[in-house]
C-alpha positions as a printed NumPy array, in Angstrom:
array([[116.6  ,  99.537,  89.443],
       [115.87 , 101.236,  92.584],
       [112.11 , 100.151,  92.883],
       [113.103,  96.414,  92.047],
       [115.963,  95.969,  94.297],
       [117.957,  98.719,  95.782],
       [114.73 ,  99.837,  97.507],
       [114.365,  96.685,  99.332],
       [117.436,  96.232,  99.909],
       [118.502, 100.095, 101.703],
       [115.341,  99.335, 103.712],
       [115.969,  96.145, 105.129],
       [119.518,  96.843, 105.716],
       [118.157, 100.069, 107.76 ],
       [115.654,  97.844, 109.347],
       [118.224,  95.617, 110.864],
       [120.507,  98.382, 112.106],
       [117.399, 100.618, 113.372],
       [115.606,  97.776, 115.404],
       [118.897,  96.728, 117.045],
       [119.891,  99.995, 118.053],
       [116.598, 100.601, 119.352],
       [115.788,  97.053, 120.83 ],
       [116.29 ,  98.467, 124.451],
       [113.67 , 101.051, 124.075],
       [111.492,  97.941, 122.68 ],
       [111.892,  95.744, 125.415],
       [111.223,  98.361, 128.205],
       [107.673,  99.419, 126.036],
       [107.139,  95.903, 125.548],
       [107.543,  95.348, 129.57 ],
       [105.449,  98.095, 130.642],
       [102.285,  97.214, 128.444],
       [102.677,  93.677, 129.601],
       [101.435,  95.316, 132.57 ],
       [ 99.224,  98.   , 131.382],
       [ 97.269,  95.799, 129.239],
       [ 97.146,  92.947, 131.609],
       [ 99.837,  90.626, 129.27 ],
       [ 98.923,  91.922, 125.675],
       [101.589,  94.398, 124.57 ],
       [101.192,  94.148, 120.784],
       [ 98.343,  94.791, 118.703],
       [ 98.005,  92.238, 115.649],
       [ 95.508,  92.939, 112.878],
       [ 95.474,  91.324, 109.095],
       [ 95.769,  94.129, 106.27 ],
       [ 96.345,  93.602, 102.754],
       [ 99.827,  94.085, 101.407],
       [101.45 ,  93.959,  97.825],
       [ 99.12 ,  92.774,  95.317],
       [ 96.574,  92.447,  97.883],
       [ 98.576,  89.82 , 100.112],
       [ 97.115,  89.313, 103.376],
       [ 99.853,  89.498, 106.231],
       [100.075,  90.156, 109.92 ],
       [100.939,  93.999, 110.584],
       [102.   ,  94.358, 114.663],
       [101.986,  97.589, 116.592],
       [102.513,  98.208, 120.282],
       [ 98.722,  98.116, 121.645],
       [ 97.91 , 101.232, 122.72 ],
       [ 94.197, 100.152, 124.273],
       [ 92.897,  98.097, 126.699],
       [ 90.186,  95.36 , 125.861],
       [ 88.395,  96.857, 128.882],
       [ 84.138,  95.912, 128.282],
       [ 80.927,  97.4  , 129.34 ],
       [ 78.279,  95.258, 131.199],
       [ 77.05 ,  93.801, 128.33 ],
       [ 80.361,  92.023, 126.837],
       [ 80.893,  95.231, 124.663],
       [ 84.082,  97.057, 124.362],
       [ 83.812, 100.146, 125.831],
       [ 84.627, 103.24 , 123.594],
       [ 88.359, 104.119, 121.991],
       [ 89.098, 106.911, 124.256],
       [ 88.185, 105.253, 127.381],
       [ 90.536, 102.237, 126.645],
       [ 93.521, 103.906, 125.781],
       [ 95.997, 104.01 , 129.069],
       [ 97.954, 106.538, 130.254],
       [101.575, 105.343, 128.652],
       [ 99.272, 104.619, 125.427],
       [ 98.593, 107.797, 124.883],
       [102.545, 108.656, 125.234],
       [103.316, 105.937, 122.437],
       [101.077, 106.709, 120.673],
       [101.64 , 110.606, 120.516],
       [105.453, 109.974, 120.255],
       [104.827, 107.224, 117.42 ],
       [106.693, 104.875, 119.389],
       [103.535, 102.435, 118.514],
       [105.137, 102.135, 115.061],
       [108.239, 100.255, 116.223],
       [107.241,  96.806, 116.173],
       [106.357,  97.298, 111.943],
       [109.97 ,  97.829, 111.861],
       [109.838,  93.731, 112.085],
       [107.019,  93.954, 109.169],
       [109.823,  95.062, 107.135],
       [112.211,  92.881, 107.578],
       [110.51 ,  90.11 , 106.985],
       [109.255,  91.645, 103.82 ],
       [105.955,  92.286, 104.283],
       [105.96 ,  95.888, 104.342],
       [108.641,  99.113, 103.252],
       [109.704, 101.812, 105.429],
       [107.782, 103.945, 103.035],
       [104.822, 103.464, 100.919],
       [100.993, 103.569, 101.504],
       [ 99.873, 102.367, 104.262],
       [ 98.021,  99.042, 104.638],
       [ 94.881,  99.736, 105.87 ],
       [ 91.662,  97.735, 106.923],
       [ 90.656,  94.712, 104.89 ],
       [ 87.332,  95.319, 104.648],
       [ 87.958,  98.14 , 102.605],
       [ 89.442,  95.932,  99.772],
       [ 85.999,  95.812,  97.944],
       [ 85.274,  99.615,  97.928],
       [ 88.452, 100.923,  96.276],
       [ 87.891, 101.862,  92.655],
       [ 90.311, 100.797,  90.116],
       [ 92.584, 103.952,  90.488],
       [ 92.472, 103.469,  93.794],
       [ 93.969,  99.993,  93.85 ],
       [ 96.996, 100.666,  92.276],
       [ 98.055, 101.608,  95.947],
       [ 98.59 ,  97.814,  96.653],
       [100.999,  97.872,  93.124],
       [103.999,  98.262,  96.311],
       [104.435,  97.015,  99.434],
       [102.827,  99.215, 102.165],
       [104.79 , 101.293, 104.13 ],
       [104.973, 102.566, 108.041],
       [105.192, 106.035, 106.43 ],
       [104.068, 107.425, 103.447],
       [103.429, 110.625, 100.921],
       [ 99.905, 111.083, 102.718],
       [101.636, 110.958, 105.982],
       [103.511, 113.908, 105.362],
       [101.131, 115.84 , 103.454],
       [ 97.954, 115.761, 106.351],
       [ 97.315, 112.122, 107.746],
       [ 93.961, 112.435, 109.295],
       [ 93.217, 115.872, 108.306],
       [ 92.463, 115.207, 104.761],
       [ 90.167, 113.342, 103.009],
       [ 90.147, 109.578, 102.205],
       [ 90.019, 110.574,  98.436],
       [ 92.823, 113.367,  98.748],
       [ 95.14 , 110.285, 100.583],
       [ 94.65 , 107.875,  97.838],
       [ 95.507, 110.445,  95.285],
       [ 98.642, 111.146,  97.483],
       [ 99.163, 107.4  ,  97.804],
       [ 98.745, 106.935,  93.77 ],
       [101.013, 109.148,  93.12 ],
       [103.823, 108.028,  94.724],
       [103.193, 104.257,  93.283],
       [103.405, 105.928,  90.044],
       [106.349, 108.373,  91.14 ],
       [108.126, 105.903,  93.57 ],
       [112.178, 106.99 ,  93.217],
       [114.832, 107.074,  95.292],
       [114.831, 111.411,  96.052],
       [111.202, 111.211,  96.961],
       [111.715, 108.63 ,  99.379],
       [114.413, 110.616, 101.105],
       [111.72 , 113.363, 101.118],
       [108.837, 111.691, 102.547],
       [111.991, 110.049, 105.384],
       [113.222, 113.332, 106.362],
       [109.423, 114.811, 106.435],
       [108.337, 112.168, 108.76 ],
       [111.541, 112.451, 111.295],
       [110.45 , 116.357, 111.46 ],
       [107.016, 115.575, 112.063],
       [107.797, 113.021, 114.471],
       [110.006, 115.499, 116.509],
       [106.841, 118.553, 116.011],
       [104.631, 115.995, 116.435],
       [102.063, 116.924, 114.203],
       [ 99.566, 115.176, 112.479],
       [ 99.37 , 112.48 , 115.236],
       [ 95.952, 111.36 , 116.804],
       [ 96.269, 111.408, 120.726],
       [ 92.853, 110.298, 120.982],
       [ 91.586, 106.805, 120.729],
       [ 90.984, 106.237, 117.073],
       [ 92.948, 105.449, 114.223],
       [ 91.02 , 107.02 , 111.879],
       [ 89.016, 110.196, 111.604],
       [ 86.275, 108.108, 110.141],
       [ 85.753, 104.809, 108.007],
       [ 86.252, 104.802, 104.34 ],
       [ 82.859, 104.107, 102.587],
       [ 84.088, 104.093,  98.728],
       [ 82.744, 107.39 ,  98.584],
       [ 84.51 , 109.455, 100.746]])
């Protein structure tokens, strides 16, 4: 009952409540990378959902679109600005998924969506990650992020589609707020990931 309804429903309730309360703080990010990144605060990307939906997942945009002589952009850690870097390392970049969630495209918790292009190289084990909605936070969030492999977070990310319950949710919530405040586990450099999944990895 809780993974066909009561889930959703806790989560978009909290949405609501959370994004309202914290609208200020959005408004006064949104205003200062208007400026920063020269009118683009948000970063839009398409990543697959639930059963492999395609939907629009929005963060704050942490980088410039700054370009070398040749048209090419220049590399991560160059193009991340000053009060990117402080989003990013406070995971204020996460708020605008908050909207995500209430529309229903993604849950506070669950794996998280990743790239597209890595639809094709996940092996059938792996896919069951796209059983649930993808989440802003997740079981391999709070067990290593980017300091473990891609394997080792799709066995974490398995096992919590196949484990998904109510107490375990409340786990990985309360995890994440602690790592939030310790801020650990959160990449202050200009990638998002340590390296690109290659189906073998």
């Amino acid at each position: 009952m809780y993974k066909l309804f009561f889930k959703r429903f806790l989560e978009l309730i909290f949405s609501i409540i959370a994004f309202i309360i914290i609208s200020p703080i959005f408004i006064i990010i949104t205003l200062l990378l208007l400026i920063a990144n020269k009118g683009k605060p948000f970063f839009i990307q398409a990543r697959p959902g639930k059963n492999e939906r395609i939907f629009k997942l929005i963060k704050f945009k942490t980088m410039t679109d700054a370009k070398d002589e040749k048209g090419n952009l220049l590399p991560d850690a160059q193009r991340l600005t000053k009060i990117g870097k402080f989003i990013r390392k406070t995971s204020l970049d996460e708020i605008p998924q908050l909207l995500n969630v209430i529309k229903g495209d993604m849950s506070l918790i669950g794996p998280r969506p990743l790239s597209v292009k890595y639809l094709s190289l996940y092996s059938d084990e792996q896919k069951k990650r796209h059983l649930v909605r993808p989440g802003i936070t997740g079981w391999a969030q709070v067990n290593g992020r980017n300091s473990i492999s891609w394997r080792k977070k799709f066995e974490y990310d398995v096992y919590y589609v196949e484990n998904l319950n109510f107490f375990l949710d409340l786990k990985i919530l309360f995890l994440t707020v602690w790592k939030v405040i310790k801020r650990a586990d959160v990449s202050e450099g200009g990638t998002a990931d340590v390296e690109s999944f290659n189906g073998n990895n």
